[in-house]
C-alpha positions in Angstrom: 102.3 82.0 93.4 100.4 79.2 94.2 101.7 75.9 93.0 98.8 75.1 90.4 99.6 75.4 87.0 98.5 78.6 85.2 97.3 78.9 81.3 99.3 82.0 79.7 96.6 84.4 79.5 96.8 84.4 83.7 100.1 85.0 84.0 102.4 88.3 83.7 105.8 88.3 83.0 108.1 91.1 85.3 107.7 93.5 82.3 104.2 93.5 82.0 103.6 93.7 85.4 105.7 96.6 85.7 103.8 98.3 83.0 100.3 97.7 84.3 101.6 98.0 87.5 103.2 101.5 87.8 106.4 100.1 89.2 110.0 99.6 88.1 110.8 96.0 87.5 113.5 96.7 90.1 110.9 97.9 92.8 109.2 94.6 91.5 112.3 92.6 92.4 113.1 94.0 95.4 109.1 93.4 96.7 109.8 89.8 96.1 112.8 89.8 98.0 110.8 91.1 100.3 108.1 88.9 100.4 105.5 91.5 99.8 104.7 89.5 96.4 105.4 86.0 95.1 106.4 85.3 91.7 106.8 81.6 89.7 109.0 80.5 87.1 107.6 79.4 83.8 108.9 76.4 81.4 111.5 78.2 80.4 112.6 79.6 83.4 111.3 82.9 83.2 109.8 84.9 86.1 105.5 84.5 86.2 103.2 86.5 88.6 99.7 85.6 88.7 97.1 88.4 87.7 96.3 89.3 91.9 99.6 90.5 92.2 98.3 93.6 90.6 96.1 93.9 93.6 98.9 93.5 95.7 100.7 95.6 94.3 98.8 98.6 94.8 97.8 97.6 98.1 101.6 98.1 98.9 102.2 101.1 96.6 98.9 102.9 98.7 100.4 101.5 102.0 103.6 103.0 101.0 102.6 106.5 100.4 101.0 106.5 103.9 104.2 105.9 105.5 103.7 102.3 106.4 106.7 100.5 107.1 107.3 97.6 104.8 107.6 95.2 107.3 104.0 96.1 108.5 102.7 96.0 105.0 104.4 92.8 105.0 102.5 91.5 108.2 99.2 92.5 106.4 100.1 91.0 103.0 100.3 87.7 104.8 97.2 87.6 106.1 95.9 86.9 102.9 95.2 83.8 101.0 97.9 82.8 98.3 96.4 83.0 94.9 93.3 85.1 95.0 93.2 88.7 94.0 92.6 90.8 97.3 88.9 92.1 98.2 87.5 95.3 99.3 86.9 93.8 102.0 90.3 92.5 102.6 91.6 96.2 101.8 89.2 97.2 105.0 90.4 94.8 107.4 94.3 95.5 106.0 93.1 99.7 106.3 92.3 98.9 109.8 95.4 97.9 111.0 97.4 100.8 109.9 94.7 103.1 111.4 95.9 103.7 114.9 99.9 103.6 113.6 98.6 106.3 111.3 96.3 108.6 113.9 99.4 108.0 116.5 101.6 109.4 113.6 99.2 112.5 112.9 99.2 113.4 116.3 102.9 113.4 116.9 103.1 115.6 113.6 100.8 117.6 114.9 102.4 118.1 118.2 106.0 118.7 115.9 104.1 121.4 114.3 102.1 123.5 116.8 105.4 123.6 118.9 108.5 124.1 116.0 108.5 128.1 116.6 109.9 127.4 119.5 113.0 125.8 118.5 113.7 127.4 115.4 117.6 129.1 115.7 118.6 126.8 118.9 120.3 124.3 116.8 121.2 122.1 119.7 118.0 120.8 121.1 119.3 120.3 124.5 118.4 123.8 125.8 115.9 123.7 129.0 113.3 125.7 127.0 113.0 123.3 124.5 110.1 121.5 124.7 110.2 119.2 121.5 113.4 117.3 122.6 114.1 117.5 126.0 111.6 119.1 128.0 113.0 120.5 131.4 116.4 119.5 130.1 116.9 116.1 130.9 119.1 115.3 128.4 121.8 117.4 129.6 122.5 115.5 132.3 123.7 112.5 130.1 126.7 114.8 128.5 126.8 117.0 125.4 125.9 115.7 122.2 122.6 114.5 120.8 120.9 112.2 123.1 118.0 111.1 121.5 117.7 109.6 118.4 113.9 109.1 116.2 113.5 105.4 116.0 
């Protein structure tokens, strides 16, 4: 939160931002912990967002259900300015970032998918007619056992 002093009515507490947020106070926590949103602490010690962590937060929750990794949406979040509620044009330039991760991510799906018939029943992945895993059989070469792992 930015380090200016906030009148009540701009401030949520955890709870409230949770309930016009959509998101579990815990998911809230653990976004902080994070860094994906910043919080303050009131006079009495009490946890204070500012009102354009809403923004943020569906920024992240929308990022999310994409399949963007957290420490990307992370990356992005930090490109913006402390204490001002996101634009649609930052969303844009934010979108744009993800869009090749995302396309690069279609396309691999898209290859899974269009080529799983021929592995169903195999079990092993390893065989030299699979051509998801280990086209020509390369694998086997290294020893038994799974030789690849998804990153």
């Amino acid at each position: 939160m930015a380090t200016r002093l906030r009148r009540p009515d701009e401030v949520l507490s955890v709870g409230e931002l949770a309930a016009r947020s959509g998101v579990s106070v815990s998911a809230l926590h653990f976004y902080e912990r994070q860094g994906l949103i910043q919080g303050g602490r009131n006079a009495g010690n009490q946890r204070r967002y500012g009102r354009e962590v809403l923004r943020r937060v569906a920024i992240i929750k929308v990022a999310q259900r994409a399949g963007i990794p957290l420490a990307s949406i992370r990356e992005a979040l930090d490109t913006l300015p402390d204490g001002r509620t996101p634009t649609t044009a930052d969303w844009t330039r934010l979108s744009r970032r993800w869009r090749a991760e995302l396309d690069a991510r279609i396309d691999q799906l898209t290859r899974l998918r269009d080529q799983l018939d021929g592995c169903i029943g195999c079990g092993c992945l390893s065989l030299m007619a699979c051509p998801l895993r280990n086209p020509d059989d390369v694998a086997g070469a290294r020893g038994p056992g799974a030789q690849y792992l998804e990153r």
